[in-house]
N, C-alpha and C positions, 0 to 999 in steps of 0.2 A: 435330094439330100446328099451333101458331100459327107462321106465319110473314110479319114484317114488313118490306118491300122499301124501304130508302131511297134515293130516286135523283134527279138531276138530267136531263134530257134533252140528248142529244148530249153525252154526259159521258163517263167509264171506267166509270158503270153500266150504259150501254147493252149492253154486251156481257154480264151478268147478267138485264137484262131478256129479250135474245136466249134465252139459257140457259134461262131461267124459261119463256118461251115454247114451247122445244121441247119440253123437258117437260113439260108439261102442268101444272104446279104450281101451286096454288092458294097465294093471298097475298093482303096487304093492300099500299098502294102509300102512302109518303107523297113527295110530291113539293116538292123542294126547288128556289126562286129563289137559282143560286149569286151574282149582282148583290147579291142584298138580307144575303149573307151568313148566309144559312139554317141553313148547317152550322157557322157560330163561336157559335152560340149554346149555352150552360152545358149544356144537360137532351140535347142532341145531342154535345156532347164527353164528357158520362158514356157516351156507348155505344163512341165511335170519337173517343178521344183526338188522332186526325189530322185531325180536323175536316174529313173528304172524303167525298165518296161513291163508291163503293157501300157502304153497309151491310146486314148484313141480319140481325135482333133473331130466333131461332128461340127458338120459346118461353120467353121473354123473356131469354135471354142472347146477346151481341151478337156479330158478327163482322165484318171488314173486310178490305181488297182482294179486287180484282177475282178474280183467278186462284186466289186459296184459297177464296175462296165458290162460284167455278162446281166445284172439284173438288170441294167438300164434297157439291157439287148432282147431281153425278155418282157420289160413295158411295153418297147416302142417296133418291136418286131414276134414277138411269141407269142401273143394271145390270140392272135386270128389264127394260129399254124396249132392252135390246143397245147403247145410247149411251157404255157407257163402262167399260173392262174391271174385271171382281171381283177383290179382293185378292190372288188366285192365281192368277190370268192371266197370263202372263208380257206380253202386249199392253199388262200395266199399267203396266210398268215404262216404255216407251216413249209410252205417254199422258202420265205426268210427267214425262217428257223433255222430250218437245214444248210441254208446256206451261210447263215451266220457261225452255225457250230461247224462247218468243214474247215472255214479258215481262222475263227476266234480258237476256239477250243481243243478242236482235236490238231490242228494247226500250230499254236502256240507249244504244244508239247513234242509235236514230230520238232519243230526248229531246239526247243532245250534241247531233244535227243541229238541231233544234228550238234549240238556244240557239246557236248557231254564227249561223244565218241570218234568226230572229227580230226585227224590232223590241220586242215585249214587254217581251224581260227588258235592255231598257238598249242603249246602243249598246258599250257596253264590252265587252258579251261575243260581238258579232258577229265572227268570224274564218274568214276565208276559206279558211285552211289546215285548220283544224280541220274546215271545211264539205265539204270536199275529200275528207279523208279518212274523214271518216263517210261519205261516198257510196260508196268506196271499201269500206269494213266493211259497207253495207249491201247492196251489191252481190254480194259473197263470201254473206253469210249467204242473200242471194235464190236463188244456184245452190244450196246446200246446200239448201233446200228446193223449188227445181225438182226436184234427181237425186231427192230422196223420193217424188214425186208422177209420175215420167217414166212409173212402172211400173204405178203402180196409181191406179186414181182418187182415194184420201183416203188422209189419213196415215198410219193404222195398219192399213186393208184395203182391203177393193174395198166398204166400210159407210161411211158417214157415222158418226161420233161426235162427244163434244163435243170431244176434243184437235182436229179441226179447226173443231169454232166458236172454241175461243182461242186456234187460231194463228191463222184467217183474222178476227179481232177486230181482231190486231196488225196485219197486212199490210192490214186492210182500211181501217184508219186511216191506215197510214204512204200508200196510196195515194190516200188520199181531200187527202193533203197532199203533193203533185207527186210522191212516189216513182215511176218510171215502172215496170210489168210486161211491157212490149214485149219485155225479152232474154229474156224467164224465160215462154216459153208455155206447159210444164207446169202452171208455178204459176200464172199468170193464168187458165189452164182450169180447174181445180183453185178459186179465188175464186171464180168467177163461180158455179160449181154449189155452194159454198155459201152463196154467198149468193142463189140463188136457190129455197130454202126459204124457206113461206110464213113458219115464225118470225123469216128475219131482217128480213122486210117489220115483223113482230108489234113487233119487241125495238127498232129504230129509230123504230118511232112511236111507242113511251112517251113 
């Protein structure tokens, strides 16, 4: 199987390279300067019409976002390695849960926060009230994944899999940008032991 990994560093691929790393998956890497606009170029929007990365070309047809290329990573490479439940696992249904609410959910409100308090996107869209209450939304969503993690070490057992590299991808970003984990010490205990796998050392120094 060819498989080609496109990525920028400190990007939404990092958490793919993460993935790629746990599992042991053999790839090719091309590495995109998003500055120099690497990814608006013609022969890279034939793969990924969004012109972002991650993508990832599996013998030679193409695929994009984050959160569908690690589950694809966890179909076709994680069930034999225990990382990530088989189609008839009932653990599976809650793997795509989890992964759906890291980047629908608690996702969709870290990016409002991100334009609420941002200089980036304009001063027009700075609002204070909106800033307010995504903290607010991010806050509820933080206790909803403390009570998951109060009981058990990781999301779906007392195992590591990958639905906790894509939730703690999310949380690990929203933290790396002031979210604080001080109320939430389930889920802060819970980060740190995943990220203290040597792959997520691997998957952030792409």
């Amino acid at each position: 199987m060819s498989i080609v990994f496109y990525y920028a560093p400190m990007s939404s691929a990092t958490p793919v390279a993460w993935a790629l790393a746990e599992l042991g998956v053999p790839h090719e890497k091309v590495k995109f300067d998003l500055a120099q606009k690497d990814q608006k170029k013609p022969e890279f929007l034939a793969l990924n019409p969004n012109g972002r990365v991650p993508t990832l070309v599996v013998d030679g047809t193409p695929m994009f976002e984050a959160v569908a290329i690690m589950q694809w990573l966890g179909d076709r490479f994680g069930t034999e390695k225990k990382l990530w439940p088989k189609f008839d696992d009932p653990l599976r249904l809650q793997a795509v849960s989890w992964a759906t609410w890291s980047y629908v959910t608690f996702g969709s409100v870290l990016s409002r926060l991100f334009m609420a308090t941002s200089d980036q996107f304009g001063g027009e869209f700075k609002n204070a009230a909106q800033a307010e209450q995504c903290r607010k939304e991010i806050d509820d969503l933080l206790n909803i994944l403390d009570a998951r993690v109060a009981s058990k070490p990781y999301v779906l057992s007392e195992q590591f899999s990958l639905a906790d590299l894509i939730v703690a991808s999310v949380i690990g970003w929203a933290a790396m940008n002031k979210i604080s984990l001080d109320q939430h010490a389930h889920a802060h205990a819970w980060l740190k032991r995943c990220q203290d796998r040597p792959s997520f050392k691997v998957g952030w120094a792409t």
